[in-house]
Structures are given as structure tokens and as C-alpha cells.
N, CA, C and O of each residue as an XYZ file, in Angstrom:
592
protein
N      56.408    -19.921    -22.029
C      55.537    -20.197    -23.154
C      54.091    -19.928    -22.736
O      53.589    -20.211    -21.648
N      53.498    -19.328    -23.794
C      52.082    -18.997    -23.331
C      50.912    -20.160    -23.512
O      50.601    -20.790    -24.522
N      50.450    -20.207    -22.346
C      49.337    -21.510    -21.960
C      47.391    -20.613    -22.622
O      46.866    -19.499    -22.630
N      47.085    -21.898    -23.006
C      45.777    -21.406    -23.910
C      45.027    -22.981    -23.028
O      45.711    -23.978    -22.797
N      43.418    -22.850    -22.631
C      43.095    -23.677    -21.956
C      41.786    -23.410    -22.570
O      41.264    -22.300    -22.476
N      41.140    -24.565    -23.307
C      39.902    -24.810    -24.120
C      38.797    -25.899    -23.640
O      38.893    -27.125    -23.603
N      37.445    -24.833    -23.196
C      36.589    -25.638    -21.881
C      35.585    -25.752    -22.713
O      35.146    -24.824    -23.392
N      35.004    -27.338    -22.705
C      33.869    -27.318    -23.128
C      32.946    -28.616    -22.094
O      33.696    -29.230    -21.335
N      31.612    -28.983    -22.046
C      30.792    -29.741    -21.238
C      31.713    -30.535    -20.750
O      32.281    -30.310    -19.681
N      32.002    -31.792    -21.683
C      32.753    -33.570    -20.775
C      34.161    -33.111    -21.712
O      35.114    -33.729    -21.237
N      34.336    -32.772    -22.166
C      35.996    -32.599    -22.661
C      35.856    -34.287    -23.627
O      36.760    -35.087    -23.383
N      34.805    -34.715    -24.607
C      35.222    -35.610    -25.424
C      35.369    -34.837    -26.743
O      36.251    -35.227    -27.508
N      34.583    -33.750    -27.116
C      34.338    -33.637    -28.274
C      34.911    -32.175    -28.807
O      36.020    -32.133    -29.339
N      34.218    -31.140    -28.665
C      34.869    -29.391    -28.973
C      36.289    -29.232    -28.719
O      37.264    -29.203    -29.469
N      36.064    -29.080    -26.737
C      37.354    -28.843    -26.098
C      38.695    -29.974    -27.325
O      39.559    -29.710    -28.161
N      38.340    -30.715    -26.952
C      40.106    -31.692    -27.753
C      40.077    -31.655    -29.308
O      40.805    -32.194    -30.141
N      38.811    -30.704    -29.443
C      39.028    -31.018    -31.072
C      39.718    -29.387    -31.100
O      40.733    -29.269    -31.787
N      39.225    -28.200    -30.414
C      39.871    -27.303    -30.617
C      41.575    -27.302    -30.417
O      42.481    -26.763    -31.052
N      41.540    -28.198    -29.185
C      43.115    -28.448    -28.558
C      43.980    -28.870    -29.348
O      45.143    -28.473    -29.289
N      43.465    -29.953    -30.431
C      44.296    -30.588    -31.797
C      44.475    -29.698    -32.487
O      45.604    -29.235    -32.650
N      43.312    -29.179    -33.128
C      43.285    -28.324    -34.274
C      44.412    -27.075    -33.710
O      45.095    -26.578    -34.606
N      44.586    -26.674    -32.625
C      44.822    -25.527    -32.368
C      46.964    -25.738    -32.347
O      47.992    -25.146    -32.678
N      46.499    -26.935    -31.739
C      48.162    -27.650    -31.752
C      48.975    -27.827    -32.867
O      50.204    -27.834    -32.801
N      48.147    -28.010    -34.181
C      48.764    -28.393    -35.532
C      48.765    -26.720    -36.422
O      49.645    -26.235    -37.132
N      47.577    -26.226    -36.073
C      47.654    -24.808    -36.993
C      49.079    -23.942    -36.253
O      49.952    -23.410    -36.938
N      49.067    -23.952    -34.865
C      49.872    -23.039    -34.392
C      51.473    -23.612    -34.791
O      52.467    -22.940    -35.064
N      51.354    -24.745    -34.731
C      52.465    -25.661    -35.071
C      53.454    -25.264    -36.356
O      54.683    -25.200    -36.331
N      52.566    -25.015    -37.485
C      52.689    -24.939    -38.784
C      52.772    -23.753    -39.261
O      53.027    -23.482    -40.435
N      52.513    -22.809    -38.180
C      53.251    -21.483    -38.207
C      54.202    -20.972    -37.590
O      54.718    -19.855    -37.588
N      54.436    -22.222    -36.892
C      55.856    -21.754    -35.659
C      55.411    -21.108    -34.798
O      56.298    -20.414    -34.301
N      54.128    -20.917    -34.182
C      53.854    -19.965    -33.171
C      53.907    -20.850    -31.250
O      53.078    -21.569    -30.691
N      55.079    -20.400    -30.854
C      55.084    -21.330    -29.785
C      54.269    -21.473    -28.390
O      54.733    -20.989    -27.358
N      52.899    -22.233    -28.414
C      52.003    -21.958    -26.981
C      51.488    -23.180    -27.247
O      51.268    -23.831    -28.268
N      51.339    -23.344    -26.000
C      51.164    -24.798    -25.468
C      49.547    -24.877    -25.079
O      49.297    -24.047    -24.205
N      48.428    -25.614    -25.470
C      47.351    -25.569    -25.699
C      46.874    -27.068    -24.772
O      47.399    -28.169    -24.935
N      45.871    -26.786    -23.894
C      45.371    -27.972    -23.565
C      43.948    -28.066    -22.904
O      43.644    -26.965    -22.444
N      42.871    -29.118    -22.682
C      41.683    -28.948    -22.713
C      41.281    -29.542    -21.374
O      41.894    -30.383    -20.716
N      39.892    -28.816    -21.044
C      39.296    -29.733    -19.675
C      37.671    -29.410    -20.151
O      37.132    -28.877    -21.121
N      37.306    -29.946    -19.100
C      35.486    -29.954    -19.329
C      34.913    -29.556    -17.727
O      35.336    -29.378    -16.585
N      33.845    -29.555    -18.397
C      32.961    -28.531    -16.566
C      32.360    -29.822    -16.421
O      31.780    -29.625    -15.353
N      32.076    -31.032    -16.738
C      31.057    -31.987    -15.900
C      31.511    -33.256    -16.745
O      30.982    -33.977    -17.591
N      32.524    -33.196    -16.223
C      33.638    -35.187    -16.753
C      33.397    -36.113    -15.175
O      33.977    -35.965    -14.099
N      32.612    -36.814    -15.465
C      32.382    -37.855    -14.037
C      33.269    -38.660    -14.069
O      33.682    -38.966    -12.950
N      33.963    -39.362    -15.274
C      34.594    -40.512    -15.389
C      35.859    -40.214    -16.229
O      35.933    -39.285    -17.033
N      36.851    -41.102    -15.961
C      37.859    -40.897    -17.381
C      37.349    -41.000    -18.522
O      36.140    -41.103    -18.317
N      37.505    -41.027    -19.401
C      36.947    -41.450    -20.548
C      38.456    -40.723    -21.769
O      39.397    -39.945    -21.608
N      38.058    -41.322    -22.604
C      38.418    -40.671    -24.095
C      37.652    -39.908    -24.975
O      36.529    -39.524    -24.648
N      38.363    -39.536    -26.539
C      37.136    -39.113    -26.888
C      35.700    -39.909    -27.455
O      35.303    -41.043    -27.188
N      35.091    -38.854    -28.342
C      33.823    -40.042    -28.785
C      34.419    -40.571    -30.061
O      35.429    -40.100    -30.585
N      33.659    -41.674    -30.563
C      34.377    -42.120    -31.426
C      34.050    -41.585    -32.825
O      34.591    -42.049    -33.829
N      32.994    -40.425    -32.868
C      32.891    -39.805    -34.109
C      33.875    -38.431    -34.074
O      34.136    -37.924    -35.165
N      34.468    -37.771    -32.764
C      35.592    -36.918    -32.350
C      36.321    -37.613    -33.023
O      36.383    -37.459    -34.242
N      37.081    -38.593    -32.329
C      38.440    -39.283    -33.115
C      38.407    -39.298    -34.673
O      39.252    -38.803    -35.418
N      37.397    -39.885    -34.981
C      36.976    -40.578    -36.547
C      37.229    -38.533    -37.211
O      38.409    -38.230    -37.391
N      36.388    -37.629    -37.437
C      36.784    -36.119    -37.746
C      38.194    -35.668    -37.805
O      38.743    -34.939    -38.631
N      38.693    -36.299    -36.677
C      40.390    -35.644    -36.020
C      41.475    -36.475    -37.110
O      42.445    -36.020    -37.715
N      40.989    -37.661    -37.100
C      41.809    -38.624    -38.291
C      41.799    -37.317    -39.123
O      42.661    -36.440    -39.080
N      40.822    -37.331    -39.790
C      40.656    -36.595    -40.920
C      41.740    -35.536    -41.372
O      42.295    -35.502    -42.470
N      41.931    -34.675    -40.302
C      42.356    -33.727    -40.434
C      44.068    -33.968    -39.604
O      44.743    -33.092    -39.062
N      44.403    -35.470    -39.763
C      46.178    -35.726    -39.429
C      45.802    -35.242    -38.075
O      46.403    -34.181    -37.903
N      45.157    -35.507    -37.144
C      45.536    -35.010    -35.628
C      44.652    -36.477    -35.201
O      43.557    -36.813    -35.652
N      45.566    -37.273    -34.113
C      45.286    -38.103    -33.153
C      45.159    -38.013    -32.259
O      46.112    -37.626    -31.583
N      43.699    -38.353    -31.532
C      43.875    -38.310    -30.052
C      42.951    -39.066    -29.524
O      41.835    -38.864    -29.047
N      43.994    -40.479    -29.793
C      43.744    -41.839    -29.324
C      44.380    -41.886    -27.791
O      43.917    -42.786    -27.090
N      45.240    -41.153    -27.267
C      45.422    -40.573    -25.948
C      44.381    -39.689    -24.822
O      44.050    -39.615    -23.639
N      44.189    -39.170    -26.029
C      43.480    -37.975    -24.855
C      42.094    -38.607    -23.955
O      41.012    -39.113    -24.250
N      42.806    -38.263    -22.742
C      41.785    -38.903    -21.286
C      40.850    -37.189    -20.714
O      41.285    -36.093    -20.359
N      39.505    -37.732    -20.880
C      39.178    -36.070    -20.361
C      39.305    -35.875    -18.841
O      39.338    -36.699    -17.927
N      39.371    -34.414    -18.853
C      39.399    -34.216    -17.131
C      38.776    -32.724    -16.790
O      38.659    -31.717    -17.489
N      38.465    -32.978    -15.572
C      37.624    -32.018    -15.277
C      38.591    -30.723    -14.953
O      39.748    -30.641    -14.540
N      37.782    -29.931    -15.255
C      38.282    -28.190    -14.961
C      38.269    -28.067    -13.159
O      37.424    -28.139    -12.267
N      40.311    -27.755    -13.315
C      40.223    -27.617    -11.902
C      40.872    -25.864    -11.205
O      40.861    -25.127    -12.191
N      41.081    -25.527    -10.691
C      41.023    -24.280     -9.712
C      42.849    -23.766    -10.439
O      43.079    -22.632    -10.861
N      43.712    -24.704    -10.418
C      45.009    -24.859    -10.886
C      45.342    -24.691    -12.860
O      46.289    -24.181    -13.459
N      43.830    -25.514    -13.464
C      44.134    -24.713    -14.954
C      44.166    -23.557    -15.381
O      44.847    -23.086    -16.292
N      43.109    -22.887    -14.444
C      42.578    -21.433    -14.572
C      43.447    -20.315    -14.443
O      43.468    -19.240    -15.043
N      44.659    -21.115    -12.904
C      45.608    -20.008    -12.781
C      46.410    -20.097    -13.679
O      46.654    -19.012    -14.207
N      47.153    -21.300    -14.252
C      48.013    -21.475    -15.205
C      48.166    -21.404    -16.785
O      49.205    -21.593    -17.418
N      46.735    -21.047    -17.354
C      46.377    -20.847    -18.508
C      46.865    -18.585    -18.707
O      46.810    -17.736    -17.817
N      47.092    -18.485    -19.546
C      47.252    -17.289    -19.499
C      45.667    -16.776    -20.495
O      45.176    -15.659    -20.330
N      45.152    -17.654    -21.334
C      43.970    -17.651    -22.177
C      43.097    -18.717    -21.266
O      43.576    -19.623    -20.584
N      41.639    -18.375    -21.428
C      40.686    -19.241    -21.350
C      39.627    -19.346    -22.244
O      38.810    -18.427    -22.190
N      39.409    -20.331    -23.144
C      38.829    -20.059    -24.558
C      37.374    -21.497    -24.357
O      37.503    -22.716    -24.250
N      36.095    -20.613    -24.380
C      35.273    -21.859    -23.720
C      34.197    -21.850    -25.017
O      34.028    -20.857    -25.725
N      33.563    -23.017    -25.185
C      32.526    -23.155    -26.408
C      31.674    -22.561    -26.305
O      31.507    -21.945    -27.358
N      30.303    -22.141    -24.989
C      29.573    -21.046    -25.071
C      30.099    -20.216    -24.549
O      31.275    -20.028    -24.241
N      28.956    -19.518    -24.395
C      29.103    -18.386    -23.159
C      28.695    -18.993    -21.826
O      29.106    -18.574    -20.744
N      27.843    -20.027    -21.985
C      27.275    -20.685    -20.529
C      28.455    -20.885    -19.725
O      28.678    -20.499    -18.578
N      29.436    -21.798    -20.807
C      31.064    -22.128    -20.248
C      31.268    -21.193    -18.971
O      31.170    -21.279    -17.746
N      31.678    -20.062    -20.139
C      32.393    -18.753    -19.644
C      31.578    -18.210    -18.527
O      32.168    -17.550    -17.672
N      30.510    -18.372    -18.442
C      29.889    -17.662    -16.999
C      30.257    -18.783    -16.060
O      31.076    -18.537    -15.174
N      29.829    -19.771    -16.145
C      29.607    -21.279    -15.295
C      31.454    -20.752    -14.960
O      31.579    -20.774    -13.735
N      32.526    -20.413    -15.486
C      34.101    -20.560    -14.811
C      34.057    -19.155    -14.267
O      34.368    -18.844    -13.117
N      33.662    -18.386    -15.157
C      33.472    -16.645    -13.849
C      33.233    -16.726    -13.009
O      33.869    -16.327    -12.033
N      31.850    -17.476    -13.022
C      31.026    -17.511    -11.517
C      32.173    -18.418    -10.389
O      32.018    -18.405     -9.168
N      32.911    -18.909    -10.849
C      33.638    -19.997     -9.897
C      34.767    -19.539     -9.454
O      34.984    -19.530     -8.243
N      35.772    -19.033    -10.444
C      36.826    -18.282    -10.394
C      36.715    -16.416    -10.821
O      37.279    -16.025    -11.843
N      36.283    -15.855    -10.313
C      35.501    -14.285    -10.638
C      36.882    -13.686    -10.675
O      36.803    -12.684    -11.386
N      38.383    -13.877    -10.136
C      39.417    -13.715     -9.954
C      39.961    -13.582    -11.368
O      40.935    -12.866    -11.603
N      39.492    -14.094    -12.063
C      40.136    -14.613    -13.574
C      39.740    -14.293    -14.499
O      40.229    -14.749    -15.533
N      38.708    -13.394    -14.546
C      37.363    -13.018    -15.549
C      37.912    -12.616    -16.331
O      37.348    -12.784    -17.412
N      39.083    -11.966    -16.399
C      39.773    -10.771    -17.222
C      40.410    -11.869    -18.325
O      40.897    -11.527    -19.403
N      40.341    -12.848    -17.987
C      41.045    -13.859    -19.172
C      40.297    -15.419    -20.000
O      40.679    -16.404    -20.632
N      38.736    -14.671    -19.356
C      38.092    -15.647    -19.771
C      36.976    -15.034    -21.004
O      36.198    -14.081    -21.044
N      37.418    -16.295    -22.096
C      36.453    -15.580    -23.440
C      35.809    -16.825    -23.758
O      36.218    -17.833    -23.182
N      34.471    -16.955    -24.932
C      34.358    -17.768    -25.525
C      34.946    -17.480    -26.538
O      34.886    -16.317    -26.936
N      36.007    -18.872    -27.559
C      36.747    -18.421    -28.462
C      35.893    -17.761    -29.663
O      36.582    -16.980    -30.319
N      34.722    -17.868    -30.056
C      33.980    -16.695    -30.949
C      34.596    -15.548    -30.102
O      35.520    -14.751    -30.263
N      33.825    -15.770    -29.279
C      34.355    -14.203    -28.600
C      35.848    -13.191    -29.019
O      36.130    -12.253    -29.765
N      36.545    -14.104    -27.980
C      37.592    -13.473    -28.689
C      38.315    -13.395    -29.872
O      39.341    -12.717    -29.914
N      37.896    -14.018    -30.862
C      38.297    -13.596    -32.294
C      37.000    -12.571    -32.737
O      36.914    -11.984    -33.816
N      36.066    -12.518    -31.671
C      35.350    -10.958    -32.298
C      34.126    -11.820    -33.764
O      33.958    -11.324    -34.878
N      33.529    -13.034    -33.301
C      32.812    -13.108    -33.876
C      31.803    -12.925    -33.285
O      32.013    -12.718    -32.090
N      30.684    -12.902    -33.595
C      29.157    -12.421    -33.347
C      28.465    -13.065    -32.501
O      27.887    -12.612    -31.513
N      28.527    -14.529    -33.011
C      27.961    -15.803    -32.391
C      28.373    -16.230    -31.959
O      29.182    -16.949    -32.545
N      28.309    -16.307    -30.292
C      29.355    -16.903    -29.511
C      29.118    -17.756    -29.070
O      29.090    -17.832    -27.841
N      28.795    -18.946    -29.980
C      28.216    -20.529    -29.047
C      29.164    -21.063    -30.751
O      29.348    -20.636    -31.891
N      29.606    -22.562    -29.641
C      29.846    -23.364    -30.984
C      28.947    -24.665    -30.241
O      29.056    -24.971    -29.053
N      28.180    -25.239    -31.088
C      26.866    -26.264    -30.947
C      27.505    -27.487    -30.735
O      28.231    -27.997    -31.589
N      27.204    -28.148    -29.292
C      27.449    -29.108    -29.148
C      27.044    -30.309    -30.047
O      25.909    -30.499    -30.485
N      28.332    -31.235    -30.299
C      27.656    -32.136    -31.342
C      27.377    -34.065    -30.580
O      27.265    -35.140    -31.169
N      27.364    -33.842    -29.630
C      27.917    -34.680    -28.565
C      26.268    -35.418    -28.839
O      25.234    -34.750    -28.856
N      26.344    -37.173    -29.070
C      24.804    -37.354    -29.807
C      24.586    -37.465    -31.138
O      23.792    -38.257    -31.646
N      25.491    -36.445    -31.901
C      24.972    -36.427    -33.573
C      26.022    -37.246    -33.768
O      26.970    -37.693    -33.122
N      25.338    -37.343    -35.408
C      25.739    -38.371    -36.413
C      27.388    -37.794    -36.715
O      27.931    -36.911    -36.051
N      27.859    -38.347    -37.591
C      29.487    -38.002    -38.238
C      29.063    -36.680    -39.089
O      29.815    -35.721    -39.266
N      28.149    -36.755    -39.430
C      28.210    -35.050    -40.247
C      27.913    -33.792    -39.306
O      28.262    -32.671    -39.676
N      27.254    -33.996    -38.063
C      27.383    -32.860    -37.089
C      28.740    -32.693    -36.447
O      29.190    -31.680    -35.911
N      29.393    -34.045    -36.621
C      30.817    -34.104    -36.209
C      31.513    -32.709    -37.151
O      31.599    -31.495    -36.966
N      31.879    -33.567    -38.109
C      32.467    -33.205    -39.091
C      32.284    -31.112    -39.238
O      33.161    -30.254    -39.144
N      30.580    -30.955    -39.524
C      30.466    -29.354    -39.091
C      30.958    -28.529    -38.193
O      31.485    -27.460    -38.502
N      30.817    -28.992    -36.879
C      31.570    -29.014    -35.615
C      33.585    -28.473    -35.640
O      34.058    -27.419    -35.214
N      34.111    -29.302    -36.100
C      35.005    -29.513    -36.667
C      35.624    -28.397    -37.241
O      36.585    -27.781    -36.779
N      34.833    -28.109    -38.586
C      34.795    -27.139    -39.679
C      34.961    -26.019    -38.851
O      36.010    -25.410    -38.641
N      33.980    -25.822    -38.451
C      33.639    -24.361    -37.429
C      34.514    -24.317    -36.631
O      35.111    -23.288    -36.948
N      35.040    -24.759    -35.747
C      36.385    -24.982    -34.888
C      37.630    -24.438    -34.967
O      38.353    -23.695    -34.303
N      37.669    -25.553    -36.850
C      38.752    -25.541    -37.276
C      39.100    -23.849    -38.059
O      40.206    -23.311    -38.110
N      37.961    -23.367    -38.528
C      37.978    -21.859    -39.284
C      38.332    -20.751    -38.117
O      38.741    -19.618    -38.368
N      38.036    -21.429    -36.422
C      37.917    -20.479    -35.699
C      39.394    -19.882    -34.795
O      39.790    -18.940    -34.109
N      39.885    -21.393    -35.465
C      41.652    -21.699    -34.790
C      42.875    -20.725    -35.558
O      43.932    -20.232    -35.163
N      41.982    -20.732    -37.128
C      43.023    -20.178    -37.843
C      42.960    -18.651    -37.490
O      43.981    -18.023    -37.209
N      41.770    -18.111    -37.517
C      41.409    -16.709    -36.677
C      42.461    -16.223    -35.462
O      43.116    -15.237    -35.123
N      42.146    -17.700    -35.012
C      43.122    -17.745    -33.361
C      44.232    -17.078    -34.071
O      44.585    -15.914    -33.882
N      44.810    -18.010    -34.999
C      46.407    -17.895    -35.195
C      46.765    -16.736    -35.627
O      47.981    -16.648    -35.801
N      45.961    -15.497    -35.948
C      46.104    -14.460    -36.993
C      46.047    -13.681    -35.609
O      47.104    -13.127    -35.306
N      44.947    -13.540    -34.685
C      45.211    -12.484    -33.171
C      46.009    -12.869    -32.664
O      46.198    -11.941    -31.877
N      47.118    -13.953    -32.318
C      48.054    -13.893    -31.628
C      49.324    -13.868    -32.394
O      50.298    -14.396    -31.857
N      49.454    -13.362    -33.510
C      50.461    -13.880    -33.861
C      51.691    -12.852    -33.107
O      52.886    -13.103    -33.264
């Protein structure tokens, strides 16, 4: 089964919201790949934030589970995709793993959009959540249409 690995700063907010979103769209098309998230600078366990969760309700995906964790040397090999929120991401894991470059995109990127940052909302209110989200969520279904 093909592994998809979605990097963003602490892994509370983008990364697990793409990882949900990406889990239920692919889900609902029968497309079988196994999707999961880390972050470049998680000091602590943690969960998500509580305006992440509160968005994710929204949209039937829970992740009253999800513990973040840091991006390690072992996701990189095992992901067959690497799908990161900027481009900073994507250089900051090149520069680390240069071995792997060939499979590392920001997901704008590889659905071939223009703008390849999705704006951290980490700080804002429930409606930067919620935008966040939106944008994510429009960017997953994209996903689902290049791999199908």
C-alpha cells in the first residue's frame, strides 16, 4: 500500500488536518494509501490545538488521538510521497535527507498549484482555522484526482 507522509512546523494543526482530510476523501473513493503526519520542531507530545480539533469535528474527522511527533530519518524512507505545507518544509527535509528529494513536494506543489505555501494558522482565531481547513481540504480532493 502506498504511504503519503504530510510535514508541517509542530504537527498540531495543517500536517493532521491534511492527514484526516486526506484519510476520509481517499476513503470515500476507495483509493487504498495509508496517510500519516509528523512535524520539523515537536519538543513535546502534545495533541492537536483545540481550534484543529474543533474544524476537524466539523468535517466528521476526529483526532482526539492524534499525539504529534517529530519527523524522523525512518518516515522519509517509508513514505513513498512527501507532501509538506511550505516550501521552507520541503527544503528544511532536502537539506537533511538530499537522498529523497525526488519524492519531496509541497502538496500545492504537487497538485501543480502556483502558490506553494499553505499559511500557518497556529495562534489564529477559529476562522483562520476553519480557512486553513478549506484550503487543505480543496487541496486533498486535487490529491485524489492525481493519484487516482
Amino acid at each position: 500500500m502506498k504511504k503519503i507522509l504530510f510535514v508541517c512546523t509542530g504537527n498540531t494543526c495543517r500536517s493532521p488536518m491534511a492527514m484526516g482530510l486526506a484519510q476520509k476523501e481517499f476513503k470515500k473513493r476507495g483509493q487504498a494509501i495509508e496517510f500519516f503526519s509528523r512535524g520539523l520542531a515537536v519538543f513535546a507530545p502534545s495533541g492537536v490545538t483545540e481550534n484543529t480539533f474543533t474544524v476537524m469535528q466539523q468535517y466528521n474527522i476526529d483526532l482526539s488521538e492524534h499525539q504529534a511527533h517529530q519527523i524522523q530519518q525512518e518516515d522519509v524512507e517509508v513514505a513513498d510521497l512527501v507532501l509538506t505545507m511550505t516550501n521552507q518544509h520541503k527544503a528544511i527535509i532536502i537539506d537533511i535527507y538530499p537522498e529523497w528529494a525526488y519524492k519531496i513536494f509541497t502538496l500545492k506543489e504537487y497538485i501543480e498549484d502556483e502558490d506553494l505555501d499553505i499559511v500557518d494558522p497556529f495562534g489564529g482565531d477559529q476562522t483562520v482555522y476553519e480557512m486553513s481547513a478549506k484550503e487543505i481540504h480543496e487541496k486533498v480532493i486535487q490529491l485524489t484526482k492525481k493519484l487516482k
